[in-house]
MARBA-633528 format. One line per 3 residues: number of its first residue (from 1); their letters; for each residue x, y, z of C-alpha. Coordinates in Angstrom, 3 decimals, m for minus. Example, Ala and Ser with C-alpha at 12.3 -4.5 7.8 and 13.67 -1.06 7.14 Angstrom:
1 = as = 12.300:m4.500:7.800 | 13.670:m1.060:7.140
***
This chain:
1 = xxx = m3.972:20.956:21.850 | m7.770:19.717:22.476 | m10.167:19.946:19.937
4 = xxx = m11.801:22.543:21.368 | m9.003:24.933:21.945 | m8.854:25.420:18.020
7 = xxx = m9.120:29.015:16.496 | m12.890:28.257:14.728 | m14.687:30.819:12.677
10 = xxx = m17.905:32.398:13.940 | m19.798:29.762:12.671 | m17.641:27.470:15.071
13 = xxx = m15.917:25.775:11.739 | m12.438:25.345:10.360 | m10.743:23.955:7.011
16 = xxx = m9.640:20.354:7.153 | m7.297:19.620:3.916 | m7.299:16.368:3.198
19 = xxx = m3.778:14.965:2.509 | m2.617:11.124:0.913 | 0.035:10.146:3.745
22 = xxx = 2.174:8.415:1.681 | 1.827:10.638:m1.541 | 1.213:13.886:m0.394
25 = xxx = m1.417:14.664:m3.012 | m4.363:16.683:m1.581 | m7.400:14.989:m1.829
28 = xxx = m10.051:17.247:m0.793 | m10.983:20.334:1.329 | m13.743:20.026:3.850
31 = xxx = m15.449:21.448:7.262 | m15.210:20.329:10.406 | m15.653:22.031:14.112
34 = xxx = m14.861:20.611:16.930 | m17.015:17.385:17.386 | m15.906:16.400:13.905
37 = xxx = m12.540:16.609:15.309 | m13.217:14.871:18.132 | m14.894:11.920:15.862
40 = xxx = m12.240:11.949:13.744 | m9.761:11.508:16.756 | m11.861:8.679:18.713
43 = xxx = m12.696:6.955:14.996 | m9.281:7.070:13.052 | m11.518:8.345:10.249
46 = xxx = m12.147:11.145:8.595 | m15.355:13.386:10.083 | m16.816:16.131:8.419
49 = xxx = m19.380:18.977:8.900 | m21.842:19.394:6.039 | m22.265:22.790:5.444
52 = xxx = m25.195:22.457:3.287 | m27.043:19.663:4.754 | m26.204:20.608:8.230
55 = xxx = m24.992:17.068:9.470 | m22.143:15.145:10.341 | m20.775:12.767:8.095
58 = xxx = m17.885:9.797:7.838 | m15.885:10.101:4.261 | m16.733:6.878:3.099
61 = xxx = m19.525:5.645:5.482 | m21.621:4.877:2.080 | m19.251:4.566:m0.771
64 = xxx = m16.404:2.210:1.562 | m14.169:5.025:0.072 | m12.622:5.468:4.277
67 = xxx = m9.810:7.450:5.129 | m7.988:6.154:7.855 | m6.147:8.818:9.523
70 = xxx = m2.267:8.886:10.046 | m2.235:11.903:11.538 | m3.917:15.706:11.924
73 = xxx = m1.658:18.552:12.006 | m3.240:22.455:12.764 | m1.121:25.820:11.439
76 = xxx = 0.918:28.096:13.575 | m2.806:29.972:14.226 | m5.173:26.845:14.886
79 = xxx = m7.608:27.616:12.389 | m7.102:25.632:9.810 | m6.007:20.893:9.774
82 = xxx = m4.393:18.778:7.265 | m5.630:15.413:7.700 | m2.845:13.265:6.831
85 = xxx = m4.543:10.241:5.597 | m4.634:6.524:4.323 | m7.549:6.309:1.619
88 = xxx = m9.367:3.466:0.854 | m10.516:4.914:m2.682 | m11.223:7.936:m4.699
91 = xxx = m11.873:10.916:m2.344 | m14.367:12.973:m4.868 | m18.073:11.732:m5.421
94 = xxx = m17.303:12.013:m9.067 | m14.805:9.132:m9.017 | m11.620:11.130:m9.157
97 = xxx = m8.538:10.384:m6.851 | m8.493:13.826:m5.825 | m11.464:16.632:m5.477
100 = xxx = m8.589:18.864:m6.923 | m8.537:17.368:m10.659 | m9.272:20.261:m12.522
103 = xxx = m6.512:23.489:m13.987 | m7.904:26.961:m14.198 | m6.717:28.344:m17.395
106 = xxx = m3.603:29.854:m16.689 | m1.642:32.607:m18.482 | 0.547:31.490:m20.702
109 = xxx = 3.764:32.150:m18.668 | 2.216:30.025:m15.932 | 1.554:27.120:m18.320
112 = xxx = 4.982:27.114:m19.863 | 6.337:26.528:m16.403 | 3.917:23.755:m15.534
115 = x = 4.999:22.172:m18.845
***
């Protein structure tokens, strides 16, 4: 499938989860449409639509925190990607391996099975 052919939302965007290759952890959620895909692609790094400042950007262009993509996968209805990928450093801005570092508080049924 090309890029393009990708089931975007009417703002012509899609998920990307962002996946450790090696240890599965998700590292982050982010946008992309189809150009970021296609940089992403070409590059072998991760490219990103920012929603709020309205610009493209490379994970890691700045902080040398790159994720070298393994490989980008799309779900049985093209509109979302898991970017399976080989990070150079912490994926959040706030220094944390993962953007997902944080637990909602849970009922306690919920906990007890967590541990």
């Amino acid at each position: 499938m090309k890029p393009e052919e990708l089931a975007y939302d009417d703002r012509g965007l899609l998920p990307a989860v962002v996946q450790d290759a090696d240890t599965k952890q998700v590292l982050m959620l982010a946008w992309v449409d189809a150009e970021a895909v296609k940089r992403t692609l070409d590059s072998g790094t991760t490219w990103f639509w920012s929603r709020s400042r309205e610009e493209y950007w490379n994970k890691g262009a700045t902080s040398g925190n790159v994720q070298k993509v393994v490989d980008v996968l799309y779900d049985c209805d093209a509109d979302a990607l898991v970017m399976l990928v080989n990070p150079a450093g912490p994926a959040c801005h706030t220094g944390e391996v993962s953007c997902f570092y944080r637990s909602l508080d849970a009922p306690e049924a919920v906990r007890d099975e967590r541990g």
